[in-house]
Backbone bond lengths (Angstrom), bond angles and torsions (degrees), N, CA, C in turn:
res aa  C-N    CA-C-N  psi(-1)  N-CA   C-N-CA  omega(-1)  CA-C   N-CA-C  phi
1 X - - - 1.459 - - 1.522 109.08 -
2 X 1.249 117.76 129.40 1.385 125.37 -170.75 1.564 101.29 -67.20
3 X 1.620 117.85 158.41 1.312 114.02 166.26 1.288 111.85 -103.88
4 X 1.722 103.31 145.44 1.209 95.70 -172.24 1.812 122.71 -118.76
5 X 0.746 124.46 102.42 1.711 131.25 -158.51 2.025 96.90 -65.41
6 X 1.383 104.28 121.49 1.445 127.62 167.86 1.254 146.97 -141.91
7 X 1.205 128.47 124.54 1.625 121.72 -152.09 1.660 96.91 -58.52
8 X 1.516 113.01 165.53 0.969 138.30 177.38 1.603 116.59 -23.87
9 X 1.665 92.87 -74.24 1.574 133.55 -165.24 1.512 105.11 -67.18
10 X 1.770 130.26 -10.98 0.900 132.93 170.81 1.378 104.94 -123.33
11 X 1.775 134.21 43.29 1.600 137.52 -178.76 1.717 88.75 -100.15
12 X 1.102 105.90 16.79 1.769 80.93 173.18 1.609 106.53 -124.44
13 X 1.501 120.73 2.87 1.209 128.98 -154.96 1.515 89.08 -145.30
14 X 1.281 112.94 102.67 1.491 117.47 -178.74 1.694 110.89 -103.78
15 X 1.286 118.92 134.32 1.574 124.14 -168.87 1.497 89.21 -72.24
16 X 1.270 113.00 169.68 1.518 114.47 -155.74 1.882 91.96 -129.63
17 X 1.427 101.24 -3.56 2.121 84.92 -170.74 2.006 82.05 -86.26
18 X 1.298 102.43 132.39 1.493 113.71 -171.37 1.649 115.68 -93.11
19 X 1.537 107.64 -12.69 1.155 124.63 168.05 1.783 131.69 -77.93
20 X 1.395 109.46 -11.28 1.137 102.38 178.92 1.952 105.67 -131.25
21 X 1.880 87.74 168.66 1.464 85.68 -148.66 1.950 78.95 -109.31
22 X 1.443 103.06 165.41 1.512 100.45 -176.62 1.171 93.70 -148.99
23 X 1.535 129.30 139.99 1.367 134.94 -162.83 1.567 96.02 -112.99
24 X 1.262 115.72 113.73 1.328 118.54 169.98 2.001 105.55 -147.49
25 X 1.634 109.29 -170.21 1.312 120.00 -162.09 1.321 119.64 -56.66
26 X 1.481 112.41 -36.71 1.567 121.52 160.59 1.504 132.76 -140.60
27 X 0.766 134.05 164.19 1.687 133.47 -141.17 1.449 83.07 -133.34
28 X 1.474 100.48 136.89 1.734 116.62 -170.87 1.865 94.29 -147.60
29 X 1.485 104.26 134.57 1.546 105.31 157.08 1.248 113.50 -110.43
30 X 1.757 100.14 147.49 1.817 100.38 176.65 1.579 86.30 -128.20
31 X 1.399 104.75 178.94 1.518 131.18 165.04 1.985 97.76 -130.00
32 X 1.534 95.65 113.26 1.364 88.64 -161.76 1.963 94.56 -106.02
33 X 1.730 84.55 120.47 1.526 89.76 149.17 1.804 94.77 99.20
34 X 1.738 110.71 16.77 1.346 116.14 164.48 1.179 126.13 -61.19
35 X 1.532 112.04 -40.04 1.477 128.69 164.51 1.046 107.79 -93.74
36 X 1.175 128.00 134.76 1.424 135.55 179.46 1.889 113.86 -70.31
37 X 1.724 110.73 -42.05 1.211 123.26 145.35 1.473 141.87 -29.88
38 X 1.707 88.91 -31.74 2.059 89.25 -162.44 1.049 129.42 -52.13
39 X 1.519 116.47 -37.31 1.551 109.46 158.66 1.429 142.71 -35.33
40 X 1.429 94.95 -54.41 1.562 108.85 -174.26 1.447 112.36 -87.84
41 X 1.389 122.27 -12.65 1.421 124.58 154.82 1.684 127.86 -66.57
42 X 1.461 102.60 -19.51 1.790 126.22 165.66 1.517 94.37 -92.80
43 X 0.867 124.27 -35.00 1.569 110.51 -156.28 1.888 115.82 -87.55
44 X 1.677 113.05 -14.46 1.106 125.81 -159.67 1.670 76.13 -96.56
45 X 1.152 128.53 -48.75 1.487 115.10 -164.16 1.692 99.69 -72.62
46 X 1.349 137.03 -3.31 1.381 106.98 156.58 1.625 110.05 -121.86
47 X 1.326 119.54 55.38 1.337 73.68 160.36 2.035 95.78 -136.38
48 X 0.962 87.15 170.10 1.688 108.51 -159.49 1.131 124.69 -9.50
49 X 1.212 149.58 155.40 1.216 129.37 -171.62 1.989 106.91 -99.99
50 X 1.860 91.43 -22.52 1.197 106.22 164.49 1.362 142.59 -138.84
51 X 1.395 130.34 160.93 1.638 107.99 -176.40 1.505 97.15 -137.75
52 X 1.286 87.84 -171.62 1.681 93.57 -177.89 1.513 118.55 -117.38
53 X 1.146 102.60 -16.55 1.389 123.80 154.60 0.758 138.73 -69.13
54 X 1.351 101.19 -40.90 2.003 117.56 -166.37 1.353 106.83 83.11
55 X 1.557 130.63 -0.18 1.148 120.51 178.74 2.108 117.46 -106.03
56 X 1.041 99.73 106.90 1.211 106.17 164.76 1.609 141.19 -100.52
57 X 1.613 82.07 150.36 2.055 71.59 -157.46 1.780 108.54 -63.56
58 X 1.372 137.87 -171.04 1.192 151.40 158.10 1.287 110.93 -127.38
59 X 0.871 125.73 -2.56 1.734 113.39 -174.23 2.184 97.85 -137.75
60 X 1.546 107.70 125.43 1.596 81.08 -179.69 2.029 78.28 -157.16
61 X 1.463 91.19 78.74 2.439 84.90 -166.09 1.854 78.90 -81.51
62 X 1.086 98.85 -176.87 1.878 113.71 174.42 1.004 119.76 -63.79
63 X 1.210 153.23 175.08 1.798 129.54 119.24 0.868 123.69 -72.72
64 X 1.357 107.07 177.08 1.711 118.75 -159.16 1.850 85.50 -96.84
65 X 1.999 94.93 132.08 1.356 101.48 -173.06 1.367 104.67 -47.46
66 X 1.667 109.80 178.28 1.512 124.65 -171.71 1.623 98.14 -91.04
67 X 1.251 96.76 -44.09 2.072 103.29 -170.01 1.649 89.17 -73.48
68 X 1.047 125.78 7.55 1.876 110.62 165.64 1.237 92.56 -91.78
69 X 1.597 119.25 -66.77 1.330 130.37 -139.09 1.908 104.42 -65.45
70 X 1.634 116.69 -0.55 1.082 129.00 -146.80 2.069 89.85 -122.33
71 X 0.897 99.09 -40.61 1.180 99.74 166.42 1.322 141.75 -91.24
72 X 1.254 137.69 178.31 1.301 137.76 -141.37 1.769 114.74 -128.74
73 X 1.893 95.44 23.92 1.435 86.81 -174.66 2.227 89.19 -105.50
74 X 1.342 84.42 159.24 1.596 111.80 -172.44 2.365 104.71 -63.55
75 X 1.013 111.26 157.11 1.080 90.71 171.17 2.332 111.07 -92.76
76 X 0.932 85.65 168.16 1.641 79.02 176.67 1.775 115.03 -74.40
77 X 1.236 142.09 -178.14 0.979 144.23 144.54 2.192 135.17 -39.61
78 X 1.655 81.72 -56.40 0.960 94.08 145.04 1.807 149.10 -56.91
79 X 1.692 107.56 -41.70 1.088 101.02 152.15 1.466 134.80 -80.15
80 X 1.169 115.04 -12.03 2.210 118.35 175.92 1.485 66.86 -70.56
81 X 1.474 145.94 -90.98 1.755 113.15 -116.70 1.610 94.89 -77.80
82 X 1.672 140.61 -29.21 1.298 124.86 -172.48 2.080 96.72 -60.98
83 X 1.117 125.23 -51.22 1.450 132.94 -167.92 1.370 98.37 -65.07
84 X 1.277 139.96 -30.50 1.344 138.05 -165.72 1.870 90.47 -76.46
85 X 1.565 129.01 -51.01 1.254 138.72 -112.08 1.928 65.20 -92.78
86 X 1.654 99.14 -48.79 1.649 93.57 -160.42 1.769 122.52 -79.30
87 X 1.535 101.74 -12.88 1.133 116.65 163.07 1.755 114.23 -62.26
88 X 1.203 134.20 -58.70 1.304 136.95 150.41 1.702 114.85 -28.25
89 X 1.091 124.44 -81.97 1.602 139.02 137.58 1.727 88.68 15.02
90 X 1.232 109.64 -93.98 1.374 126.03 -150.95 1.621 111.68 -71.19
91 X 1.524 119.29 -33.57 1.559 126.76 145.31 1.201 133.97 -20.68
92 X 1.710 103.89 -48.61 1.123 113.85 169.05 1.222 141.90 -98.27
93 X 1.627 107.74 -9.60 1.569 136.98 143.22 1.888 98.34 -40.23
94 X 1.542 85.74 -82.41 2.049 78.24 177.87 1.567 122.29 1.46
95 X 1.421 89.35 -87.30 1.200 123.40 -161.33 1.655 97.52 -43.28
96 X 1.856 122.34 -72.17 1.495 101.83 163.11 1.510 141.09 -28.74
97 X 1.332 106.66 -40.40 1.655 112.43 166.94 1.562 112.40 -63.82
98 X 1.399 118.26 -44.32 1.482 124.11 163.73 1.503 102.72 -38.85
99 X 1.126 118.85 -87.06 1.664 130.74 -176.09 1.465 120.16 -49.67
100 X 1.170 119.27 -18.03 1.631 124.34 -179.20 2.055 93.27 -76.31
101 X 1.478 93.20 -58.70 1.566 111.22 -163.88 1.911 104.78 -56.32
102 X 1.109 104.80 -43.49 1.665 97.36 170.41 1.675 105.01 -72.62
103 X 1.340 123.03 -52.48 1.701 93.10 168.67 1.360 129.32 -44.22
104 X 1.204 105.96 -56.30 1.393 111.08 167.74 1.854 126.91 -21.69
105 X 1.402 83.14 -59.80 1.560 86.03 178.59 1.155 105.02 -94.56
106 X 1.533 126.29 15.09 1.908 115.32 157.93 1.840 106.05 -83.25
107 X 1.271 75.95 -34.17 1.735 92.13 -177.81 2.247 102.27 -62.40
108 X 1.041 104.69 -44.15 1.827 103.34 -176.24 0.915 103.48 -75.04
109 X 1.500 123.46 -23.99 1.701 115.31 -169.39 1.539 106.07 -87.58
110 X 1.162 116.90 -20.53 1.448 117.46 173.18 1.388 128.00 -78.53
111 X 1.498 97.49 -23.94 1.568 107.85 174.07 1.458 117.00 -78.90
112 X 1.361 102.41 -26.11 1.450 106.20 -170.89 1.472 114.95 -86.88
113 X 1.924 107.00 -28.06 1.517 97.70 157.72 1.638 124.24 -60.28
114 X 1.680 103.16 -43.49 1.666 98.16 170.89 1.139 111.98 -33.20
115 X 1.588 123.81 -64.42 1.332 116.66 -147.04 1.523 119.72 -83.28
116 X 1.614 105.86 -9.48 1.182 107.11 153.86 1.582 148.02 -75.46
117 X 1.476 88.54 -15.40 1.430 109.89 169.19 1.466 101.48 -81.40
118 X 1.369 141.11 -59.47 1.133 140.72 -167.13 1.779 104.03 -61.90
119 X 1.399 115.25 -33.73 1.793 104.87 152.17 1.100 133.09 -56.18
120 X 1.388 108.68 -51.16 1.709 103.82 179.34 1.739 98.26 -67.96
121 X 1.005 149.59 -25.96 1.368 147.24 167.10 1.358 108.52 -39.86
122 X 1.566 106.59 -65.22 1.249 122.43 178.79 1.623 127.52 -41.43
123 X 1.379 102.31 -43.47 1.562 128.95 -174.58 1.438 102.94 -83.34
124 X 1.107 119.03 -25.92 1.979 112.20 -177.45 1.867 93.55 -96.21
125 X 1.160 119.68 -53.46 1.764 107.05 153.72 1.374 116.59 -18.01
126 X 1.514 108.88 -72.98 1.929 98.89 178.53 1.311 107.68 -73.16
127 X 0.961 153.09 -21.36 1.707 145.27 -167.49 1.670 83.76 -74.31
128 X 1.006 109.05 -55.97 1.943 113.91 -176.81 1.845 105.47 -34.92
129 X 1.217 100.77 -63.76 1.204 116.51 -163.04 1.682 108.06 -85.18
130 X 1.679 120.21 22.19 1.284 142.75 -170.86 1.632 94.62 -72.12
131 X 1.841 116.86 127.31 1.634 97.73 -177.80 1.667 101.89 -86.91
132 X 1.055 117.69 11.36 1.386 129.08 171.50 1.466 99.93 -66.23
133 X 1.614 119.79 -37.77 1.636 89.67 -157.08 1.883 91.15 -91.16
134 X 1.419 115.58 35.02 1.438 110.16 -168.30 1.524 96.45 -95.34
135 X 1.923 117.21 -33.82 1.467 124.90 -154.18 1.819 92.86 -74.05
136 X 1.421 93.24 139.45 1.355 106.02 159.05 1.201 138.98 -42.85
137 X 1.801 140.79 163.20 1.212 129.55 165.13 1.209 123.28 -63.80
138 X 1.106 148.69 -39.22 1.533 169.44 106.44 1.666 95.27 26.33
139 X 1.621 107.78 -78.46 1.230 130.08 -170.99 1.861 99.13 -58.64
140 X 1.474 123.03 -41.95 1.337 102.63 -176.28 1.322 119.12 -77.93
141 X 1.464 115.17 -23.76 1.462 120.63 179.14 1.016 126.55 -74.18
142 X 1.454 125.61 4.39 1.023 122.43 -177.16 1.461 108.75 -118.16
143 X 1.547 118.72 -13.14 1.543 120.26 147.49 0.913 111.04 -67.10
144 X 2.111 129.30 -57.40 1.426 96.51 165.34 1.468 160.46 -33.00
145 X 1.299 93.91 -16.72 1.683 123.60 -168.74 1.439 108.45 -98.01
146 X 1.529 115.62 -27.64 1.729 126.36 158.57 1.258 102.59 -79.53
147 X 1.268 139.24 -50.84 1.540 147.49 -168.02 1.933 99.02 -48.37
148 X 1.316 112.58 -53.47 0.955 117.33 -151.11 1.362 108.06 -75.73
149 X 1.831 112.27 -43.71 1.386 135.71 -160.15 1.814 95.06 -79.74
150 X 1.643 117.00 -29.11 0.876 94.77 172.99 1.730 131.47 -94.41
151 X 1.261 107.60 38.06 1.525 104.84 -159.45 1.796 96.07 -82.10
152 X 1.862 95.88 -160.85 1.242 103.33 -169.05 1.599 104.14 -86.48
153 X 1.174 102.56 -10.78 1.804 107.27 -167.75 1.469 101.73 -106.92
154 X 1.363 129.06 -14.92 1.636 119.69 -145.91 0.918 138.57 40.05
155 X 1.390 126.26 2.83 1.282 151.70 -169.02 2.122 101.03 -95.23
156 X 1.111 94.51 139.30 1.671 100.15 151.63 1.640 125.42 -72.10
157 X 1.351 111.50 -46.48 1.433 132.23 136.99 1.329 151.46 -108.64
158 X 1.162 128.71 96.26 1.904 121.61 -169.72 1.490 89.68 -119.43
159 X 1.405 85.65 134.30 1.905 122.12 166.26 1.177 107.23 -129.71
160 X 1.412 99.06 110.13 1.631 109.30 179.32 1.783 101.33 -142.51
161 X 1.253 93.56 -159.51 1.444 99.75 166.60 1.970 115.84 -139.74
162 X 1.483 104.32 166.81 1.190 106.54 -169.05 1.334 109.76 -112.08
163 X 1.358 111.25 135.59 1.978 108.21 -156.43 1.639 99.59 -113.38
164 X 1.155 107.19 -20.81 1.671 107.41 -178.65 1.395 106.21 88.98
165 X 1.623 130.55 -164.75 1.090 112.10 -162.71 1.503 111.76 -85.87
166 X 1.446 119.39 1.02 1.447 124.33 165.57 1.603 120.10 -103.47
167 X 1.057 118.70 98.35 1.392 114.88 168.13 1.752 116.70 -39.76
168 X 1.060 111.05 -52.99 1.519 118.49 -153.55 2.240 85.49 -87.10
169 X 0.618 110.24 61.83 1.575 120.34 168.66 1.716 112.25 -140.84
170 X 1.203 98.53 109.10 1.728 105.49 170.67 1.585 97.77 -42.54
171 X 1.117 153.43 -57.34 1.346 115.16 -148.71 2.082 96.69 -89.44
172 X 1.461 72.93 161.08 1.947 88.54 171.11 1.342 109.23 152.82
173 X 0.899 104.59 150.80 2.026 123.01 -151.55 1.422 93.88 -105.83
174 X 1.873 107.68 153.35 1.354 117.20 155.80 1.806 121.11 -45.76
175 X 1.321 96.83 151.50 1.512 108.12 178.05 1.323 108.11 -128.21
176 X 1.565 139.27 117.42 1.542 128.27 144.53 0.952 131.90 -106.28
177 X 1.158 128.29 135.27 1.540 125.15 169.69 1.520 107.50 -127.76
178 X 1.528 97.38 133.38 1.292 111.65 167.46 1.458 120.52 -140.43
179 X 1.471 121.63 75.84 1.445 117.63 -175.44 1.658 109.91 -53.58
180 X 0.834 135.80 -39.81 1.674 140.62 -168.36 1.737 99.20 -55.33
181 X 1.239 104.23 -43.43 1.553 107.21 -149.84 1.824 91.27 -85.91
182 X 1.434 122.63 -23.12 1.094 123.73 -173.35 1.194 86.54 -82.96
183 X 1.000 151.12 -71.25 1.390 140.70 -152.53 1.879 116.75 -61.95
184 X 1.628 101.10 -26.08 1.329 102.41 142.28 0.979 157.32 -53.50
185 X 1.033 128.74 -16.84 1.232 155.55 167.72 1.306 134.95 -95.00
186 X 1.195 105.02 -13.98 1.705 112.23 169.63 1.384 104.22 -76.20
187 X 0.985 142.24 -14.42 1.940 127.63 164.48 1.457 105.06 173.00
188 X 1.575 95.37 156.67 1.758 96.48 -171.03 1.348 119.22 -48.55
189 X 1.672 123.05 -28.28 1.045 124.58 -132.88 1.829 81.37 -94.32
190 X 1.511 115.42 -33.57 1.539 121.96 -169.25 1.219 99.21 -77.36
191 X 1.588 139.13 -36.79 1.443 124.14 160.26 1.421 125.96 -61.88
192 X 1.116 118.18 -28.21 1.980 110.19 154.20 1.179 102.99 -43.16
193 X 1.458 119.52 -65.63 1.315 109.99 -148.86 1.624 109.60 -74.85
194 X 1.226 119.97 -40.82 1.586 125.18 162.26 1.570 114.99 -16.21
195 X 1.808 93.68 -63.86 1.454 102.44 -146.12 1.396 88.74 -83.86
196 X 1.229 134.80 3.72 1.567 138.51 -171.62 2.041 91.75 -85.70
197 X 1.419 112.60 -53.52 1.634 123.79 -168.32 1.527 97.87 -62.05
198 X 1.265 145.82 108.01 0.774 134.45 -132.34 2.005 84.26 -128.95
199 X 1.527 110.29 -25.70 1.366 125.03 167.46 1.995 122.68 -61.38
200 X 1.453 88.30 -14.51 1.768 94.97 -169.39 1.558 94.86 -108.43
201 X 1.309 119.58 22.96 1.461 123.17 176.66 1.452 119.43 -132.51
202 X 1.495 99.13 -5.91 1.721 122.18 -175.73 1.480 118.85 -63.14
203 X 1.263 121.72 -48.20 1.258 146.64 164.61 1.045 143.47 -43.29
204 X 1.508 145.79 62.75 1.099 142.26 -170.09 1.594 116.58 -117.52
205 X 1.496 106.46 132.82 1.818 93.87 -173.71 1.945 78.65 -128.15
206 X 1.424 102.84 153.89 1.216 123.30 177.90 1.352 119.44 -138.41
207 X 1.390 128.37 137.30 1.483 130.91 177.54 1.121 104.02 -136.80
208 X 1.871 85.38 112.74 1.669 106.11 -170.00 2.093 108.62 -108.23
209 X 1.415 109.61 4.52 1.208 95.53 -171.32 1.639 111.30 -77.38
210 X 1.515 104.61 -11.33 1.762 95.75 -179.31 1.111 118.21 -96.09
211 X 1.577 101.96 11.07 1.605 114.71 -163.24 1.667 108.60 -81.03
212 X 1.813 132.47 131.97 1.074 99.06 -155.30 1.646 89.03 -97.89
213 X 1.776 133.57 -7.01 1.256 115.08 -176.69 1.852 94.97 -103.68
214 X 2.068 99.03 167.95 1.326 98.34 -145.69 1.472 93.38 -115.82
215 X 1.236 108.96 122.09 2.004 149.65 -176.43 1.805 105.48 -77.87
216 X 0.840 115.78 -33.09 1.331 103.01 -173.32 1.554 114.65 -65.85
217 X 1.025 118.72 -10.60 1.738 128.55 150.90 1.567 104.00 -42.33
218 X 1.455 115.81 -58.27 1.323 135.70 -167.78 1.555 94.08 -50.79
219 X 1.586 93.36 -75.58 1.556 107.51 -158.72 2.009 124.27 -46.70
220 X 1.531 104.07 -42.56 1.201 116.25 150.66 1.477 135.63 -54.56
């Protein structure tokens, strides 16, 4: 068995190509692969004492030096079946990192629905505690009654259409506006009071000339 020269900080983790020699700070002999164990009897004494996962690796051999992998010598016999044994070894390492990493992210995706639920919790808590829902009916109807007067239409209802910055252009889409009805709809308690303003519902303007079916049935 060749000797193989290795710094200090790597005497517990021996490179496994048995054929080449590497000149470093101290010179160590192994017999690699007498115990079928030896690895994992080196390998249990380093690894973490803690995780955050709980998942720890089992498989962690060296790599194959750089000044090998750079050069042009063949591996021995001996090393294809030790590299084959740890290549397999390490396949199946994969595969745990595969399976940790999808828990993992079953595990984030669950937290992150919690914590989104515990926001929207959070957010209907302050809407609760809104000093808006303190003002009177009196007091809301009469923003409704600014809300409304000040819209884009002045209208309680306008149905028109929208021409863009050229009127006189065939194309242009329906338009509605209904501030009253929006303000209805934000909660039961704001449709009482809506349907109570009986002035923010008065209003209706209509534009029937682009209209292609015929309203004056209606209007009469």
């Amino acid at each position: 068995m060749t000797s193989i020269a290795l710094d200090t900080a790597l005497s517990l983790k021996p490179f496994i190509l048995t054929d080449t020699a590497l000149t470093m700070s101290n010179t160590f002999d192994y017999t690699f692969f007498d115990d079928p164990n030896w690895f994992n009897n080196i390998n249990n004494d380093l690894l973490p004492c803690s995780n955050a996962s709980g998942f720890l690796s089992s498989c962690s051999y060296p790599p194959v030096p750089t000044s090998i992998l750079r050069s042009n010598c063949a591996p021995s016999q001996t090393d294809v079946t030790q590299t084959n044994a740890i290549l397999q070894e390490e396949q199946q390492e994969l595969q745990r990192y595969d399976e940790e990493i999808r828990r993992s992210r079953l595990v984030l995706e669950s937290l992150e629905a919690e914590r989104d639920l515990l926001d929207r919790k959070m957010q209907e808590r302050r809407s609760w505690l809104a000093p808006i829902r303190r003002l009177s009916k009196e007091v809301l109807g009469k923003i409704f009654a600014v809300t409304v007067g000040l819209s884009e239409s002045d209208f309680s209802l306008a149905i028109g259409y929208d021409y863009g910055d050229d009127e006189s252009d065939d194309e242009y889409s329906s338009s509605v506006q209904a501030p009253a009805l929006a303000l209805s709809q934000v909660s039961s308690h704001w449709r009482n009071v809506a349907c109570e303003q009986r002035s923010i519902w008065s209003s209706i303007h209509l534009e029937l000339h682009k209209m292609e079916a015929d309203f004056t049935g209606c209007i009469d």
